[in-house]
N, C-alpha and C positions, 0 to 999 in steps of 0.2 A: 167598968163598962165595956161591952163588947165594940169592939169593929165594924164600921158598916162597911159592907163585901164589896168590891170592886167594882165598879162596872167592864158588860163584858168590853165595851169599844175600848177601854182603858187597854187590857191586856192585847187587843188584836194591833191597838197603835203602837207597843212595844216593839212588837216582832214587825211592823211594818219598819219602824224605825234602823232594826237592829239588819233586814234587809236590804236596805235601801244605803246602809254602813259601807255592809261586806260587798253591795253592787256600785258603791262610789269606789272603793279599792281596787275593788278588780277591775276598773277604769281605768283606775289611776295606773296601777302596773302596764296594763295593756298600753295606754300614754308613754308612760316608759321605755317602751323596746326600743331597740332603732333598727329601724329599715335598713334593711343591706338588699343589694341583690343575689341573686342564687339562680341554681340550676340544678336541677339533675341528671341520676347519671345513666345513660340510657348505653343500649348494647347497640353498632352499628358497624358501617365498614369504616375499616382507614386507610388512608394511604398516605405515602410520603413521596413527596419530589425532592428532585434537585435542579433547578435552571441556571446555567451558564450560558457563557457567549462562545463562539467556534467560528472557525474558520475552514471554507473549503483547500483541499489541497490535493494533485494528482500525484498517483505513483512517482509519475517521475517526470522532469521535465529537463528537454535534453535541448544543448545547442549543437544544431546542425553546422557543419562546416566544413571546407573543402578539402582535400588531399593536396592540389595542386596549385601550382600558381595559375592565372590566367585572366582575362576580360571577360563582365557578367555579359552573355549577349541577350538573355532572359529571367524574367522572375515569373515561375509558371503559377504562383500559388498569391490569396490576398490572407490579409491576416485574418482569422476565425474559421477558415476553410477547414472541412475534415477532409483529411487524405487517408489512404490505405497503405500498407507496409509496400516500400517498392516505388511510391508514386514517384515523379520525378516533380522538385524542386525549382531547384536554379539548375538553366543550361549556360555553361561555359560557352567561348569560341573553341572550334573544334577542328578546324581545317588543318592547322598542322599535324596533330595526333591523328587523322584520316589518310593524310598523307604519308604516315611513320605504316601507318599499317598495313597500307598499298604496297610497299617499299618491304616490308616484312613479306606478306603473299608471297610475293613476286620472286622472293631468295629458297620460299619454301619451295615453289613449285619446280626451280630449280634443282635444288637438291634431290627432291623426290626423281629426279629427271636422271640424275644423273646416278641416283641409287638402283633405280629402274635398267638405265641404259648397264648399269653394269652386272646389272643379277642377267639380263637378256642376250650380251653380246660377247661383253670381257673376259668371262667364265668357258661358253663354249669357243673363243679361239684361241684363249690361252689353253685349255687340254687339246687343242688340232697340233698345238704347235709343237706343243712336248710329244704326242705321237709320232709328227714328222721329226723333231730333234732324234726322238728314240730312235727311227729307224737308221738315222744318218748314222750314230755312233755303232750299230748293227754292219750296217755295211763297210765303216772302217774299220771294224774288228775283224772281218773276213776278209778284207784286202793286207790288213796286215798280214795275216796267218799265211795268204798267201804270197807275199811279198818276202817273209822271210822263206820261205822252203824257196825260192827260186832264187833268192842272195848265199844259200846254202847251194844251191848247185849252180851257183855261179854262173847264171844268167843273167841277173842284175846286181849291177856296185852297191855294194854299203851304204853308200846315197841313198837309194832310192828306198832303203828300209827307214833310214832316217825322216825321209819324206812321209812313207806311211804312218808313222809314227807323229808327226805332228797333224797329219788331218785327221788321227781318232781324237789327239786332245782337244780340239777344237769342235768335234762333233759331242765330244762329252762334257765340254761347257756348252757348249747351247743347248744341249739336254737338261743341265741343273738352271739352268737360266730358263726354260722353260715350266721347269718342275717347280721352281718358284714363283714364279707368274700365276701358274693354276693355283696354288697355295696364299698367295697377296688376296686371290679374286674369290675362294671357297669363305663361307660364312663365316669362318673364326678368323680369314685374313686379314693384311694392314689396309691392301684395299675396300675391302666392306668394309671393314670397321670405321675407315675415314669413312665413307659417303655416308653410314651409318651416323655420326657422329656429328656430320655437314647437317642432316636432315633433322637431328633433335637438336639442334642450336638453331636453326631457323624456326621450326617449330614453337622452340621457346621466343625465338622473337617477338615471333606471331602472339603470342598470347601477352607478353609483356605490351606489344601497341597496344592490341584490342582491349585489356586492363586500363591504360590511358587515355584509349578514348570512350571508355564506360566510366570514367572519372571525372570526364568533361559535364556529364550527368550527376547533379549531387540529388541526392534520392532521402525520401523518408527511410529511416532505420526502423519503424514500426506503424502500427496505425496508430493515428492522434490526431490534434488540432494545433492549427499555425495561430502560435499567440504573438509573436509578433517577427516582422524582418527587417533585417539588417543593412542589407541592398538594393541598387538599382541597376538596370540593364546601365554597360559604359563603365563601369568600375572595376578596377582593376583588383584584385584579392589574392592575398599571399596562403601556402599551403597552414592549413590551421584555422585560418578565418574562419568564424563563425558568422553563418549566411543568416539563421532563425533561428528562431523558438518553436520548441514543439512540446507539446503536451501528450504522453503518451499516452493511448489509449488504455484503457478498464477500468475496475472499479474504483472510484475518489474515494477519500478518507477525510472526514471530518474531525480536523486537531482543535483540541481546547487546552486551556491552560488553564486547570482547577484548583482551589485553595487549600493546600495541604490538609488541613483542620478534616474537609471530607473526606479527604481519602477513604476511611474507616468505609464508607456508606455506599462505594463504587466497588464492581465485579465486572470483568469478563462476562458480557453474551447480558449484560440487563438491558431490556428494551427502552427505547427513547422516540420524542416524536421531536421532529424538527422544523425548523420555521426558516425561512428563507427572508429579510429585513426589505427586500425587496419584492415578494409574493408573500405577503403574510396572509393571502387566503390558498394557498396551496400546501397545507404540509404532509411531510412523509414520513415514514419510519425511519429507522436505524437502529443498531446496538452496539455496546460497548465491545469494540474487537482485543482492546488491549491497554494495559497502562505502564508509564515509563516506569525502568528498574528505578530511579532517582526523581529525590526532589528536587526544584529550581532552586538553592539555596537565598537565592536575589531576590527574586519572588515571591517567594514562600506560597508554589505552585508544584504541581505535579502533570504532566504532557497525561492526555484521554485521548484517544483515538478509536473514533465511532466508523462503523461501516454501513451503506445505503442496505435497506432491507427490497429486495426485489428490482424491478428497471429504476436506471438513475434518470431522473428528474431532466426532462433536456434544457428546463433553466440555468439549469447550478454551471457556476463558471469560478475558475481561478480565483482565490484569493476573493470569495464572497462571502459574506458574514453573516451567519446563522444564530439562532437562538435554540439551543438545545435544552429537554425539560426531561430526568430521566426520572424512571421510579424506582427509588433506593430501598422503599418499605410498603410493603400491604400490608391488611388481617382483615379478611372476610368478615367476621365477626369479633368485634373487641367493646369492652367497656373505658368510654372514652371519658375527659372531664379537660374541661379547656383550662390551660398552663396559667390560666391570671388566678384559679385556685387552689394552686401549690403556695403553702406556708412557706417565709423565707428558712433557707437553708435546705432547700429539697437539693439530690443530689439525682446522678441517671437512674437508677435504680430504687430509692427511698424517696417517699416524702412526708409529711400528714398536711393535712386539711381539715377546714372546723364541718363539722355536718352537726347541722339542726335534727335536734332530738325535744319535740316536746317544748318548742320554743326557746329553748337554749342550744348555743354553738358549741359542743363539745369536738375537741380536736380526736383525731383517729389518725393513726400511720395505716398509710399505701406503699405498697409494692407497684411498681410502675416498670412499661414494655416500652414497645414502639411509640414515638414520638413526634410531632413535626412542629409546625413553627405557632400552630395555635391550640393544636388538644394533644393527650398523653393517655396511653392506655394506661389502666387501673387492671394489672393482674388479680391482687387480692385487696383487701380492704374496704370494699363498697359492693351493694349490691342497686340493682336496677332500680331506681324511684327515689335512690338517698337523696336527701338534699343538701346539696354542699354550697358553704358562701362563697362568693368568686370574690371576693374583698378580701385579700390577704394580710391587710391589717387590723381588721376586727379580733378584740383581743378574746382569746374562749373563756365559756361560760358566761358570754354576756348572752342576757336577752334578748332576741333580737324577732324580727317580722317579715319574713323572705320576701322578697317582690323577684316571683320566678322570671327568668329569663329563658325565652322558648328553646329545647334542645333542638341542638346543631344549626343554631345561628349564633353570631358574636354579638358583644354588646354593639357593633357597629350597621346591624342585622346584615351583615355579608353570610351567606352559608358556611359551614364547614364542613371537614371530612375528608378534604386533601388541604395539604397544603404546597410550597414551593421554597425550600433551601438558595438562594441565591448563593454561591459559589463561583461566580467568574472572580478575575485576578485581582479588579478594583472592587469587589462588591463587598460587603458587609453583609452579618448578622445570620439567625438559622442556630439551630441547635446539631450538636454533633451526632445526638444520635437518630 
């Protein structure tokens, strides 16, 4: 006997059946996945900070103090006052050294006096004198001449040649005794040369009072600011004392003491913006002028010293503590991927990460750049739109169901894009590179 044929509703509820299989499984798998969350990976700017603590600090700060002994009779200046190079200080008592100088004048003008009187008067009568000396021994030398030729024809005794004979000697020493007098009194004589010699010893006197009593003055050695003093008018101060403080005037230098670890990541001349703990809405520039040849080995710190960019700030004072934020790294353009989805064992340069392919997390290796403290450029290994899991323990090739997290927010929704390296000498944490 034959078959009776099917009916068609028979065959259509097979295939309803056998669809209704294959759409319970693919249920069931999709039930399966596990939810991770994800991101991708988009192309943006980066940048890297570095923020430490600093301190302000001047060129140079000098204790002013005195040369001489003496009693303060003034303190011309308050503490924080700016003065100018020159200004005066602390005034000593001063009447003695007034009086030293009086006393000095007074030996100079002498001198002058007496160098004077003798260029004037000493000169022309000592050559009168030697003229008339000269003529005296003229005329005992013709009286002798003639005292002998009448002792030869015996007119006059032998005496009286003997006589002639001692009035030329006597005329020809007061000749040489004049002749020396004009020579004492001529410019290269012993006379000028003393009054000469009277005149530059007074002279020096002169200058050695007026020295001491321009000492009685203790004076700014530059332009700056009095941070603090030491005296009061009535006090008596020995040579050496230190009267102030001075702060010498120019540009300040902002010292920090960074954590060796960064070193790597700081340059001469990198730009920094600075905060003042005390005007935190005021801040300014600066840049890296220089870093210490040596590490702190105590530490484990290395001396930064930043310079003001443009006019200093008339806030900033001594020993004020600032919050410096430098930039160690940009890139205009980079492909970034936040550091929570580096596989363990990523290194500065290498890492992989799982990227969703097709519902599975297949791991990929990345080549990896510039870095901060929440994302990492991706040189190669990803392209714009991949989706990578930010769960770095999900194991690959599982299943899984992204629940995207929006690029360049954190899972904490703070933005991204910069971050900030904490490096002061107590601080923790931050990546090296």
């Amino acid at each position: 006997m034959t078959a009776p044929p099917q009916a068609p509703w028979r065959r259509y509820g097979l295939w309803l059946a056998l669809a209704a299989v294959v759409l319970a499984g693919a249920a069931w798998l999709k039930w399966r996945a596990v939810t991770v969350d994800a991101t991708e990976a988009v192309t943006q700017p980066l940048l890297r900070t570095l923020q430490f603590s600093a301190r302000v600090e001047t060129p140079a700060r000098v204790e002013v103090g005195t040369t001489i002994t003496g009693r303060v009779a003034r303190v011309l200046v308050r503490e924080g006052d700016a003065v100018a190079a020159g200004a005066p200080l602390v005034q000593l008592e001063s009447d003695e050294a007034r009086a030293n100088l009086a006393q000095a004048q007074a030996n100079l003008a002498q001198a002058q006096g007496r160098l004077s009187s003798q260029q004037g008067l000493a000169l022309p009568n000592a050559q009168a004198a030697q003229a008339q000396a000269q003529a005296q021994v003229l005329a005992a030398e013709r009286d002798l001449i003639r005292v002998r030729e009448l002792v030869a024809a015996q007119f006059y005794s032998p005496a009286r040649l003997d006589e002639s004979q001692r009035t030329l000697d006597v005329a020809r020493a007061q000749r040489d005794a004049a002749r020396a007098q004009v020579q004492a009194n001529a410019a290269q004589g012993g006379e000028r040369v003393g009054a000469q010699a009277q005149l530059d010893a007074a002279r020096a006197a002169v200058a050695v009072a007026q020295a001491r009593l321009d000492q009685t003055t203790v004076r700014a050695p530059a332009a700056g600011q009095v941070l603090d003093r030491k005296v009061e008018a009535g006090q008596i101060v020995q040579a050496g004392t230190a009267l102030m403080g001075l702060s010498v005037q120019g540009p300040i230098e902002i010292v920090a003491q960074v954590d060796e670890r960064f070193l790597g990541q700081l340059a001469p001349g990198q730009k920094a913006q600075v905060l003042a703990d005390a005007f935190p809405s005021q801040p300014f520039a600066a840049h890296i002028d220089r870093l210490a040849p040596a590490v702190d080995a105590e530490r484990g710190a290395v001396e930064v010293t930043l310079v003001v960019d443009g006019p200093r700030p008339a806030f900033l004072r001594e020993d004020m503590t600032l919050s410096v934020e430098v930039v160690t790294g940009q890139r205009a353009s980079a492909r970034v991927l936040p550091l929570r989805a580096l596989r363990p064992g990523a290194t500065d340069q290498q890492a992989t990460v799982l990227v969703i392919e097709d519902g599975v997390a297949r791991e990929r290796a990345l080549r990896l750049g510039l870095r901060n403290l929440e994302q990492v450029e991706v040189t190669s290994g990803l392209q714009d739109g991949d989706t990578v899991v930010l769960d770095a323990n999900v194991a690959p090739n599982l299943r899984v169901r992204a629940r995207l997290v929006p690029s360049g927010v954190t899972s904490q929704g703070a933005p991204t894009g910069t971050s900030q390296d904490r490096a002061g000498p107590a601080i923790s944490g931050g990546f090296g590179r």
